[in-house]
C-alpha positions in Angstrom: 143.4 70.3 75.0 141.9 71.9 77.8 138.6 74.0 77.3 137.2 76.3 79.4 133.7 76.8 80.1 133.2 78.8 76.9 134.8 76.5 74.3 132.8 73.6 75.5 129.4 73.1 74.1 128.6 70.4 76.6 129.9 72.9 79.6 128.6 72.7 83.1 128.9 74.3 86.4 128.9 72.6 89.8 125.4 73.6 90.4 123.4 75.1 87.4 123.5 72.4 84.8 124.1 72.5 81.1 125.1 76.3 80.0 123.1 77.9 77.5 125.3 77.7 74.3 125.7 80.1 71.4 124.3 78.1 68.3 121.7 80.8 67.8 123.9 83.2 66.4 124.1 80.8 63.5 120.4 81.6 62.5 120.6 85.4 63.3 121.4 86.1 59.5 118.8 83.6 57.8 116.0 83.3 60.4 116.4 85.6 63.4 113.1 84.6 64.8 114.5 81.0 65.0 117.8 82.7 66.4 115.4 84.8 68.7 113.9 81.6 70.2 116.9 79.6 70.8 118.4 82.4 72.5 115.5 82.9 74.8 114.5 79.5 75.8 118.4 78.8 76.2 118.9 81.7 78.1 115.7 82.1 80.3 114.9 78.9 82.8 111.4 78.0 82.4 109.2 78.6 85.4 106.0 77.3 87.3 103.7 80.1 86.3 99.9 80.6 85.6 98.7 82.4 82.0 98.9 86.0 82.6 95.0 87.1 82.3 96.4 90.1 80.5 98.6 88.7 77.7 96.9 88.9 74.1 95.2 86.4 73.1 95.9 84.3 70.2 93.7 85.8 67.9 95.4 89.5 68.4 99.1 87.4 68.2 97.6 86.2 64.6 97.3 90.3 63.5 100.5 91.2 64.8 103.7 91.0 62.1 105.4 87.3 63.1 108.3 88.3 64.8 106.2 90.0 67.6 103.7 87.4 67.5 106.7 85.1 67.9 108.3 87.1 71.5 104.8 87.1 72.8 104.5 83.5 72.9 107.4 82.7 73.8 106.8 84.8 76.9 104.0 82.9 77.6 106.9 80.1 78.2 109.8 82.2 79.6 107.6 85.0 82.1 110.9 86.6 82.4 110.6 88.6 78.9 107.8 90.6 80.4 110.1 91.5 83.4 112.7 93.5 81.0 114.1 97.3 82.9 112.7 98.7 79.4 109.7 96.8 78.6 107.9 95.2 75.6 104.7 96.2 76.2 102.4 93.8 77.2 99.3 95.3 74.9 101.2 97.2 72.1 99.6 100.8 71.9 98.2 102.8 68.7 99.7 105.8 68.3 100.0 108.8 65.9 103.5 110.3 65.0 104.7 113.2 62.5 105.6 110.9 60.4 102.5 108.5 60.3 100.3 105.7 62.4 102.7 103.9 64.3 102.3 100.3 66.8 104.4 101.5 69.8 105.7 97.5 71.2 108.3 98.5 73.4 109.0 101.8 75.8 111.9 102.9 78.0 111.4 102.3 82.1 111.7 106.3 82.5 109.2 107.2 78.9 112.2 108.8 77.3 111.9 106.6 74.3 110.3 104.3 72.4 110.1 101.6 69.8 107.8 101.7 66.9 106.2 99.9 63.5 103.7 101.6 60.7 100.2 100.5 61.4 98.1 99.1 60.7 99.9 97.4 57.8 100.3 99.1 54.5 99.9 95.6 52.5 103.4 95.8 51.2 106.1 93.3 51.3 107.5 95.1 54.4 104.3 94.0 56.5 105.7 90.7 57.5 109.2 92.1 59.2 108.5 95.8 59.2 110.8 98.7 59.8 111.1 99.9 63.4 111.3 103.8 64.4 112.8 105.1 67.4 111.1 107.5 69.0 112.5 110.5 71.5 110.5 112.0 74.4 107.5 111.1 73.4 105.5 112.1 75.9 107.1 115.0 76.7 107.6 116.7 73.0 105.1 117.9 70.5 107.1 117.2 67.4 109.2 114.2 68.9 112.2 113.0 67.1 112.1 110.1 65.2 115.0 107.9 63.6 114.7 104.7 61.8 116.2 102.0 62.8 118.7 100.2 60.8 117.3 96.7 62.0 113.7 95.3 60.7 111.4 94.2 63.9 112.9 90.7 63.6 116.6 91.9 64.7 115.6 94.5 66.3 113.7 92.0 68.9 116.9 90.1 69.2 119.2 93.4 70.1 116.5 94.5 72.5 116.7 91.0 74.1 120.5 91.0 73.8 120.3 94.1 75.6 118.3 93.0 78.3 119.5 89.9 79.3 123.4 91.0 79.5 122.6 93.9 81.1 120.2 92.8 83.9 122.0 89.1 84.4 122.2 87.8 87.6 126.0 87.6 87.7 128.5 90.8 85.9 131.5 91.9 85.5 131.6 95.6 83.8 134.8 97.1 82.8 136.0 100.1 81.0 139.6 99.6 78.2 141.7 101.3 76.6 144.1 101.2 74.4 141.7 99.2 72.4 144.4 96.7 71.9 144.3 95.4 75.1 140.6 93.4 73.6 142.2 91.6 71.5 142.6 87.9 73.2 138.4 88.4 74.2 138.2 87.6 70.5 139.9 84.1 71.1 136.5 82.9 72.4 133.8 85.6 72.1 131.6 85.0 68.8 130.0 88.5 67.4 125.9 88.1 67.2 125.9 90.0 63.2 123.8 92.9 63.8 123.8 96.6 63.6 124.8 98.5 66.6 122.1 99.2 69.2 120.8 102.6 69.7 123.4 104.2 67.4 123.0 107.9 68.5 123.6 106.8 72.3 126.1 103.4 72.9 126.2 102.0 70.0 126.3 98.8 71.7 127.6 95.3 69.8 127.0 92.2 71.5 129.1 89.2 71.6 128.8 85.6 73.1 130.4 82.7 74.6 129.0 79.8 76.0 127.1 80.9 79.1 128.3 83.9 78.6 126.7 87.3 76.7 129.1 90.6 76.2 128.0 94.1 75.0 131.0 96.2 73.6 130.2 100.1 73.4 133.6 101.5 71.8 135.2 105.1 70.0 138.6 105.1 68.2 140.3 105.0 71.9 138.4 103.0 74.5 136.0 100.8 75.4 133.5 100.1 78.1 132.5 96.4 78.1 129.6 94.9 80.2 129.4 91.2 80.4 126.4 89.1 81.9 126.1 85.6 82.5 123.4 83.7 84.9 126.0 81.1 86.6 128.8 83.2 88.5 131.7 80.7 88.0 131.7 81.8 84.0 133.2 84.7 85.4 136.1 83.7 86.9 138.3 83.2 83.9 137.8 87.0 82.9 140.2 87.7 86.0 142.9 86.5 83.5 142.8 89.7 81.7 143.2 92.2 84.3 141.0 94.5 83.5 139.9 97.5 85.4 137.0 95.9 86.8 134.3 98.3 88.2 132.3 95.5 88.9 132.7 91.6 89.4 130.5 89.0 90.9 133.1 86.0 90.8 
């Protein structure tokens, strides 16, 4: 049988090394914090770099809920989680909202959104892996809207992260489908990561893997616009087989 570099899970390329493989999705359901850290450190090359002065320090990690204690630290290993288009913030910021006190964590690049938790905790059993609100124009409108997220802070870290690191990979290949029945072989050798579509009201964005390889699949009852990401451009090549409309391609 001949594999290709996504059916392998001992896969190289000519010049990158092992490629990250996709075992993390199997802890997305039970512990996504586990499946958060195997993605990241898999993903993310680790690099020569001094403690950021800035970064909180382990004492404020220990008050934070565990899942944003968790990203924290492991940015502390892979620097490249602060360098996100749409950042976590570095010092998470108090804020008041309509609907309560909120721990703003992460913001959209142009402050059109962003991501919150209640706080300070409420001493519930939600405390640990709290709910997450989504927050429009907040800077901008006196009565923002809010919406809850359908993901806790634990997988709602892992979409953002998803998010990020297909969308800003070295190496793409983004394509637009319809009928819809024209995606049906990707599902030969794409795994689907179980979560809840990201930001519902706007993409609606699943995200799907393959060794090496992340996809994120925004689709309607006709088409599809597919973006995927990889950091070692010869993954790519064997998307050429399916002769898509490729707006872009790095292979």
């Amino acid at each position: 049988m001949t594999h290709t570099p996504w059916s392998s899970p001992h896969a190289t390329t000519p010049s990158s090394g092992p490629l990250p493989p996709v075992d993390w999705i199997d802890h997305v359901d039970t512990d996504p914090v586990r499946a958060l850290e195997m993605l990241v450190l898999g993903w993310y090359p680790a690099e020569e770099a001094e403690p950021d002065p800035k970064a909180l320090a382990d004492d404020e990690l220990a008050r934070l809920p565990p899942a944003l204690a968790a990203f924290h630290r492991l940015a502390r290993l892979r620097p490249a989680l602060h360098r996100f288009s749409n950042p976590v913030l570095l010092h998470p910021q108090h804020v008041k909202r309509p609907h309560g006190s909120q721990l703003v964590f992460a913001a959209d690049n142009q402050g059109v959104r962003d991501w919150s938790i209640p706080w300070p905790p409420r001493g519930g059993p939600m405390d640990s892996d709290p709910p997450v609100w989504l927050t429009e124009d907040p800077h901008f409108d006196d009565d923002p809207e809010t919406i809850l997220d359908a993901e806790p802070l634990s997988r709602l870290l892992l979409q953002f992260t998803l998010n990020e690191a297909c969308g800003v990979a070295p190496f793409n290949a983004w394509t637009r489908v319809m009928p819809l029945e024209r995606l049906e072989p990707l599902w030969n050798f794409l795994r689907p990561v179980p979560l809840s579509p990201f930001l519902p009201t706007y993409t609606g964005d699943l995200f799907y893997a393959a060794t090496g390889l992340l996809a994120s699949v925004s689709a309607d009852e006709t088409e599809a616009t597919i973006a995927f990401g990889t950091r070692h451009r010869e993954i790519l090549a064997p998307l050429r087989a399916y002769d898509f409309p490729w707006s872009r391609f790095d292979a």
